[in-house]
N, C-alpha and C positions, 0 to 999 in steps of 0.2 A: 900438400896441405893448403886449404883457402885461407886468406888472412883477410881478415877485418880491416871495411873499411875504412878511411881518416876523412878530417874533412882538412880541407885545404885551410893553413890563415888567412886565405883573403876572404873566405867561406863564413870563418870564424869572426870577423872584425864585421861581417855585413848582419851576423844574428847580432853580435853585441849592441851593434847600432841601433839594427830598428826597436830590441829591448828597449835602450835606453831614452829614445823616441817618445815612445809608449811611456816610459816612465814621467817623461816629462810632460805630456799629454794631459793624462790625467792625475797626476798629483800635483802641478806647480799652481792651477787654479787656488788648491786649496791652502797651499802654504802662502801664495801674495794672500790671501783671505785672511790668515790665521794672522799674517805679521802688518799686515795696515792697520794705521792708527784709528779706530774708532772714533765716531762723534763725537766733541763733548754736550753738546746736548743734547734730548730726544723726546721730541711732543707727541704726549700721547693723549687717547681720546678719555683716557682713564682718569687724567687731571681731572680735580674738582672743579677750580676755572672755568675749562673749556667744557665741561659735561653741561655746568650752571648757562653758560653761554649758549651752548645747544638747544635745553630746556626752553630760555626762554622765546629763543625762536621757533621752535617748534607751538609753542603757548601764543603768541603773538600772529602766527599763521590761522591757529584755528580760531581766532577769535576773531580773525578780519574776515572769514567765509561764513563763518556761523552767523544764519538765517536771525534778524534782528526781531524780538518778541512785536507781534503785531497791536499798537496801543487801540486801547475802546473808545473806537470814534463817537459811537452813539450813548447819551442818556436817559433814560426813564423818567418821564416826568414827576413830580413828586407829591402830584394830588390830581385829580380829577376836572380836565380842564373845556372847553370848547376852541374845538382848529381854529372856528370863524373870528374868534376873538383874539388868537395871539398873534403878539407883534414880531417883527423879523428878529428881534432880541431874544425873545423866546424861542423860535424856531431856533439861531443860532445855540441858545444852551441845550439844546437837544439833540444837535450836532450839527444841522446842517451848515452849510457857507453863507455866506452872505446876499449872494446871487439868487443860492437854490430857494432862500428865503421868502428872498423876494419872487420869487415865482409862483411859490405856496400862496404867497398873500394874494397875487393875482386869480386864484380861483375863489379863496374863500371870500374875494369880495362879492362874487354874485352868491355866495352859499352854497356850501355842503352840508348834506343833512344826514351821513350815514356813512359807516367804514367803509364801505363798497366807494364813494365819491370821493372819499380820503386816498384811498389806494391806488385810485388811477394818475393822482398827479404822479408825475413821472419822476419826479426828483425825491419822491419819497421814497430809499428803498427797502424793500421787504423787509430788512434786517431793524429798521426801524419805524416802521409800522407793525412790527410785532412787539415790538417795546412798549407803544405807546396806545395800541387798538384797546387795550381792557381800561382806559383812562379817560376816552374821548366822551362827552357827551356833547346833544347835536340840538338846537329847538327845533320845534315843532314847524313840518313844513305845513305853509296855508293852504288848505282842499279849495279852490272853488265848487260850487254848486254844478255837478257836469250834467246833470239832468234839468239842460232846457233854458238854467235860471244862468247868464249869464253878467258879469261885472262890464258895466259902461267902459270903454277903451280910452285914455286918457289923452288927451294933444299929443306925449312924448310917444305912444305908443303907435300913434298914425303919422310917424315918423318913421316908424318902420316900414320895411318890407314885408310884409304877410305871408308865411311860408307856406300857409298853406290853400292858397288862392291865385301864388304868384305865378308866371311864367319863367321858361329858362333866360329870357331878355332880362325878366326883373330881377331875378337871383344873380345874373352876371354880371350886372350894374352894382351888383351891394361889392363896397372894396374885401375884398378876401376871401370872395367866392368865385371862381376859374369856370368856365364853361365847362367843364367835367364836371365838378362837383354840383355844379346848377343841374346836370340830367342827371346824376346820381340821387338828389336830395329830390329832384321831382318821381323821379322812377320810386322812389321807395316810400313815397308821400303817398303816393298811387296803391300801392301795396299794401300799406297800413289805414288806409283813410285819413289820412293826415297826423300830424306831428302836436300830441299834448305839451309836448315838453323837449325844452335841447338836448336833455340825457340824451333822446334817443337817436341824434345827429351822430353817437357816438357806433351806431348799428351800420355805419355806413364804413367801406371798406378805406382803412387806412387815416381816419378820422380821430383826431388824438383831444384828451380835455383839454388841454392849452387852444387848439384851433375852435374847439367846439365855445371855451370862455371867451374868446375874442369874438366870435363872431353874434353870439347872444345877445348881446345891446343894440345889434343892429336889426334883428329880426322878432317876426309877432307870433306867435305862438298861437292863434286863434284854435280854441276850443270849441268854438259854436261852429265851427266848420268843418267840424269831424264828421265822418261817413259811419252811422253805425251798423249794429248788425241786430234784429228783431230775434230774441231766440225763443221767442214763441210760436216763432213761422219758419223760422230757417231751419234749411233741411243741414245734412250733416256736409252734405259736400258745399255749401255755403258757406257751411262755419271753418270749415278746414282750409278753404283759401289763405285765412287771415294767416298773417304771417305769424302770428304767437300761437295759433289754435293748431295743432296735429290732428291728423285722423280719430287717435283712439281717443281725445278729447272731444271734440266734436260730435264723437260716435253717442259718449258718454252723456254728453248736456243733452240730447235730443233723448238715447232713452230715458233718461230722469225726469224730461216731460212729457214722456210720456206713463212716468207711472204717477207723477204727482197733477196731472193734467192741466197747469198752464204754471208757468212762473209769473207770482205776483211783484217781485222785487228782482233787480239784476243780479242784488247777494243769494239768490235762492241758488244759485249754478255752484255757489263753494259749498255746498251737497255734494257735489261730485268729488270721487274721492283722487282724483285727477288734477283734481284747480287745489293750488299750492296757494297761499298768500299771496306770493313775490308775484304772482303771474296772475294773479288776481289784482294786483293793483297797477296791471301795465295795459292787461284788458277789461277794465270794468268805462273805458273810456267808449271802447268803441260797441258798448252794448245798450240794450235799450228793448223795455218789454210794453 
């Protein structure tokens, strides 16, 4: 008959052991746990204290990023005024600097007569020249007589250089005009027949109203020495040279004399339904019937 195994007591002591191993393995973690003496205090984020604490750092963070409301530099003037007439105190209440003021005043001392001359000073920006364009009023610029009848030239004015008679020697002799700018201003004098007026200095490339006001007291603007253009004889490719006259302008004056057969007055060509005002009174200089 087989009998059943036994296990040996040395068998027996080596299972009790590692039981008991095991036992103390993972249960003694939890009994040192259970019998330590706990905190006696314990800060939590649930205090009202420290919540209100939190709060206001969090409030004080977004208030030191938060983009500051942008204040209104500019103001509207309050009645209907002329540029030429106000003082750097009033440019001041309408927003500008003191500086920029004074820069303004630098143009309107030869005069502006029109939004368009307003807008080019450079220190006016858009944002307030849109404030101020339905407020401005400008007087009256003086026409000389450009058909023929010219004004006697004064001593101060045969002081000038003649811009439109002079040499590149003589233009680069006046302080403020560069041997560039002397073949620029002759090359486009050429072009035009010469210059009625300093606005048009401003046709010239990279020519700014700040350099074009400085430089005005120094130069003659002779009108009698304009080159005109006959548009009772001139063919269309004559008229379209000129640098304000295009093709289908040109095209246009010629057939209208020829349906109305001769123009009596140089106004007879804003008949054409082509000639604009504005470009009527920048070519009625260089015309002549």
């Amino acid at each position: 008959m087989q009998t059943k195994p036994t296990l040996s007591k040395s068998t027996l002591r080596g299972t009790l052991l590692f039981v008991l191993v095991l036992i103390v393995i993972f249960v003694l973690p939890d009994l040192i746990a259970h019998f330590s003496p706990k905190e006696k205090y314990h800060i939590r984020y649930s205090d009202s204290a420290v919540q209100e604490a939190v709060q206001t750092v969090k409030r004080n963070k977004k208030q030191r990023y938060q983009p500051k409301r942008k204040k209104e530099r500019y103001s509207a003037p309050d009645r209907a005024f002329d540029p030429n007439t106000y003082t750097v105190e009033q440019w001041m209440a309408l927003g500008l600097s003191e500086k920029q003021a004074a820069v303004v005043l630098k143009f309107t001392k030869y005069g502006i007569y029109s939004n368009d001359d307003l807008k080019k000073i450079f220190v006016i920006s858009d944002e307030l020249f849109q404030l101020i364009k339905d407020s401005t009023v400008y007087p009256a610029r003086s026409k000389p007589n450009y058909e023929n009848n010219y004004p006697t030239h004064t001593f101060a004015e045969k002081q000038r250089v003649n811009i439109n008679t002079a040499t590149i020697a003589d233009l680069d002799s006046v302080w403020g005009i560069s041997a560039f700018y002397a073949k620029k201003f002759i090359e486009r004098r050429d072009l035009l027949g010469g210059y009625y007026d300093e606005s048009q200095l401003l046709e010239i490339w990279k020519m700014t109203q700040e350099k074009v006001s400085e430089l005005a007291p120094r130069l003659l603007f002779d009108q009698s020495k304009l080159k005109r253009i006959n548009i009772n004889t001139a063919t269309t490719e004559e008229l379209k040279a000129h640098p304000y006259i295009s093709w289908n302008l040109a095209n246009s004056i010629v057939k209208l004399r020829s349906q109305i057969g001769r123009y009596n007055r140089i106004e007879d060509v804003k008949k054409s339904v082509l000639m604009t005002d504005e470009l009527y009174e920048k070519l009625k200089w260089y015309l002549t019937c």
